[in-house]
C-alpha positions as CSV (number, residue, x, y, z in Angstrom):
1,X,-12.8,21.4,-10.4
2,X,-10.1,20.1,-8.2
3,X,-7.5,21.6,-7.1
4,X,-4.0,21.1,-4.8
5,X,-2.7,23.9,-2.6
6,X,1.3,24.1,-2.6
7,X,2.9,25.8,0.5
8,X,6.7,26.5,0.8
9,X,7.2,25.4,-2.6
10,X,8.3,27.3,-5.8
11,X,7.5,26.3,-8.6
12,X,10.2,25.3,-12.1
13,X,10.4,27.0,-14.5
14,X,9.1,30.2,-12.7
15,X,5.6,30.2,-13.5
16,X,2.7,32.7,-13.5
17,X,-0.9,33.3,-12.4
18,X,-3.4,32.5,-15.2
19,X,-5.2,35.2,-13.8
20,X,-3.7,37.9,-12.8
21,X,-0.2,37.4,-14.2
22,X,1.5,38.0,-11.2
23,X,4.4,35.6,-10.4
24,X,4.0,32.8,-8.6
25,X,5.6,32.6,-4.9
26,X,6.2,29.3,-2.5
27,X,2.3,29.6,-1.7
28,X,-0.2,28.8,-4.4
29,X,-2.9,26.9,-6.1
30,X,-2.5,24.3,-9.0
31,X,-5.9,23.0,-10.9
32,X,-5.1,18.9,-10.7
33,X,-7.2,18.3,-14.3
34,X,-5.2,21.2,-16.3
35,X,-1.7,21.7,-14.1
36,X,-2.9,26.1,-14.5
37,X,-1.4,27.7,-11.4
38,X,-2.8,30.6,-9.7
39,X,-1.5,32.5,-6.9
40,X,-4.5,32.6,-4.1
41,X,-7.9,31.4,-4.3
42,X,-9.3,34.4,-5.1
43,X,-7.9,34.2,-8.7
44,X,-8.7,30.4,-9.0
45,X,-12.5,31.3,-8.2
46,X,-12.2,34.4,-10.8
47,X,-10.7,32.1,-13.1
48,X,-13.4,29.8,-12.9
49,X,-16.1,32.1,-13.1
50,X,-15.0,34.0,-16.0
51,X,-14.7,30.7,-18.1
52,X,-18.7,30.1,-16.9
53,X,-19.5,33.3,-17.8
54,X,-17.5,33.0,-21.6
55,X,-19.3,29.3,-21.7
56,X,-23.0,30.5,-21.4
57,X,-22.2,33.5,-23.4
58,X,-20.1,33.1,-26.5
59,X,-19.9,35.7,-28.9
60,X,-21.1,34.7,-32.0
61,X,-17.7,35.0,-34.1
62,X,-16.2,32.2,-31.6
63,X,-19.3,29.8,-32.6
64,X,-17.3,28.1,-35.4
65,X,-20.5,27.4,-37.2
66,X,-21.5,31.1,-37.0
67,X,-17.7,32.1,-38.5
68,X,-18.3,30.2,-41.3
69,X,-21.4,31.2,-42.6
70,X,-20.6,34.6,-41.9
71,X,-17.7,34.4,-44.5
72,X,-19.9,32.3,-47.4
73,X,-22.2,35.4,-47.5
């Protein structure tokens, strides 16, 4: 992931960390690929590492294929 870190800048309309929900101040991260803010590096790699973690393991009612054959039965 790639990402651009904005100093001295706020950004419009007031936006918030994905992570931690905080608000975002004049020093911050932005991901290029989705435009997600976060407010310090520490929140980006968090970020990250909870979507790894979701990725390699799903519950089974967010398997789409799972969900439906769970409701045929």
């Amino acid at each position: 992931m790639e990402f651009v870190l904005v100093n001295g800048r706020t950004p419009r309309p007031r936006s918030f960390c994905v992570q931690c929900r905080e608000p975002i101040g004049e020093s911050y991260l932005r991901e290029i690929g989705t435009r997600l803010s976060y407010c310090n590096h520490n929140c980006y790699v968090d970020h990250c590492t909870d979507s790894v973690l979701a990725l390699e393991n799903p519950r089974p009612e967010d398997i789409p294929h799972y969900r439906r054959s769970v409701e045929i039965c």
